[in-house]
One Martini backbone bead per residue (centre of mass of N, CA, C, O) as a GRO file, in nm:
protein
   72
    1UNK     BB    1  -2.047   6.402 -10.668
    2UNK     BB    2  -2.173   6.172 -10.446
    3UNK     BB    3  -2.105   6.041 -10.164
    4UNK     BB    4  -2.186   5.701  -9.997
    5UNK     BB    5  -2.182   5.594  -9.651
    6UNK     BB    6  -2.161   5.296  -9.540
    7UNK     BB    7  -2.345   5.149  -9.305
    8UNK     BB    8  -2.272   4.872  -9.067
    9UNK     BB    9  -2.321   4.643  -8.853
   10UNK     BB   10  -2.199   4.556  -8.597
   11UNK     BB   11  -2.126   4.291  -8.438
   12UNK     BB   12  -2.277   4.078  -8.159
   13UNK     BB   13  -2.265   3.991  -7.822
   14UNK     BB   14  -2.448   3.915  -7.572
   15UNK     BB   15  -2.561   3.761  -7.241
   16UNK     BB   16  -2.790   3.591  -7.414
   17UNK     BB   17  -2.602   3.431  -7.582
   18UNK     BB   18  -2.409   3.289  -7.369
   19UNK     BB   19  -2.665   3.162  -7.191
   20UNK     BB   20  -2.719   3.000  -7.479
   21UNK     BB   21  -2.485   2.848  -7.483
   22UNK     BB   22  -2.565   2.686  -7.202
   23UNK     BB   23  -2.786   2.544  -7.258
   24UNK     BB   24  -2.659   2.402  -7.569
   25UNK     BB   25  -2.473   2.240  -7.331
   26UNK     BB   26  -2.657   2.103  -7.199
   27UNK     BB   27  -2.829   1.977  -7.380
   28UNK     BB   28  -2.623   1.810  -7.562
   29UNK     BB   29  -2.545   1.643  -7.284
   30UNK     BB   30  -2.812   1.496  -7.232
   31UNK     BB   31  -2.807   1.347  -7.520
   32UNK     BB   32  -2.471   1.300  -7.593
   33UNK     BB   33  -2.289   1.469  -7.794
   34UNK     BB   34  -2.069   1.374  -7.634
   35UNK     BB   35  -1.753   1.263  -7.590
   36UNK     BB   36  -1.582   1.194  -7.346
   37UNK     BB   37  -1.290   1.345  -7.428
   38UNK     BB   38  -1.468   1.647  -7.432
   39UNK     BB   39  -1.581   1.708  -7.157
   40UNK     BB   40  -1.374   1.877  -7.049
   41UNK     BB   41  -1.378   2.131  -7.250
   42UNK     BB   42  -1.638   2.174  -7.211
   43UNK     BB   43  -1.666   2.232  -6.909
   44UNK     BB   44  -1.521   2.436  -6.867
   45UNK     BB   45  -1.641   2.649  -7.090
   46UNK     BB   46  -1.915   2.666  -6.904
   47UNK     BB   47  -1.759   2.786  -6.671
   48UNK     BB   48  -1.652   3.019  -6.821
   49UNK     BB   49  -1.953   3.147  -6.888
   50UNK     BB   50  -2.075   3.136  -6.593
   51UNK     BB   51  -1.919   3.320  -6.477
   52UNK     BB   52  -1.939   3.573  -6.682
   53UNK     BB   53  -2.225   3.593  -6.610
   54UNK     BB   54  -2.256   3.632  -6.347
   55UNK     BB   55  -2.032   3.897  -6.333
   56UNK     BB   56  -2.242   4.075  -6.596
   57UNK     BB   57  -2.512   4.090  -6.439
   58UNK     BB   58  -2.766   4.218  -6.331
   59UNK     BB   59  -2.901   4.286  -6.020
   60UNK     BB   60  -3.208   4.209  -6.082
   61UNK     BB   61  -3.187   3.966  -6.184
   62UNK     BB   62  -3.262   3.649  -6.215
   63UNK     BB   63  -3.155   3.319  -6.107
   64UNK     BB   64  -3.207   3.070  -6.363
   65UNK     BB   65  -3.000   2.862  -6.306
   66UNK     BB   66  -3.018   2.795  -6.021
   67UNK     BB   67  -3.333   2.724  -6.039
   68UNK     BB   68  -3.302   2.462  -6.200
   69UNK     BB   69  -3.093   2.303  -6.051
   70UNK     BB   70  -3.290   2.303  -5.766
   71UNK     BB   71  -3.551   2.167  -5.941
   72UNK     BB   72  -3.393   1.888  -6.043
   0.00000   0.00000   0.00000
């Protein structure tokens, strides 16, 4: 009798996710989804993504989130 080891990919998060949820957070803010009262919590949790993004981001990418902001 021979044992079978599956092995299952370990869930994983890059900082491509993090990026994608700063985006559907200004997406969704633009839109309206968010009522006063989560604005705060909302605002927050998006500058320690942007924090976070920018601190791990490799150093050749280009800043896309600053041209955006200074394009619009």
């Amino acid at each position: 009798m021979s044992e079978e080891v599956e092995t299952q990919a370990q869930p994983e998060i890059t900082l491509g996710d993090f990026i994608m949820v700063v985006k559907l957070i200004d997406i969704c803010s633009k839109r309206g989804a968010f009522e006063g009262a989560e604005l705060k919590d909302v605002g927050i949790l998006r500058g320690r993504l942007a924090d976070f993004i920018e601190a791990n981001k490799p150093a050749d990418e280009p800043e896309s989130e600053s041209e955006e902001e200074t394009s619009s």
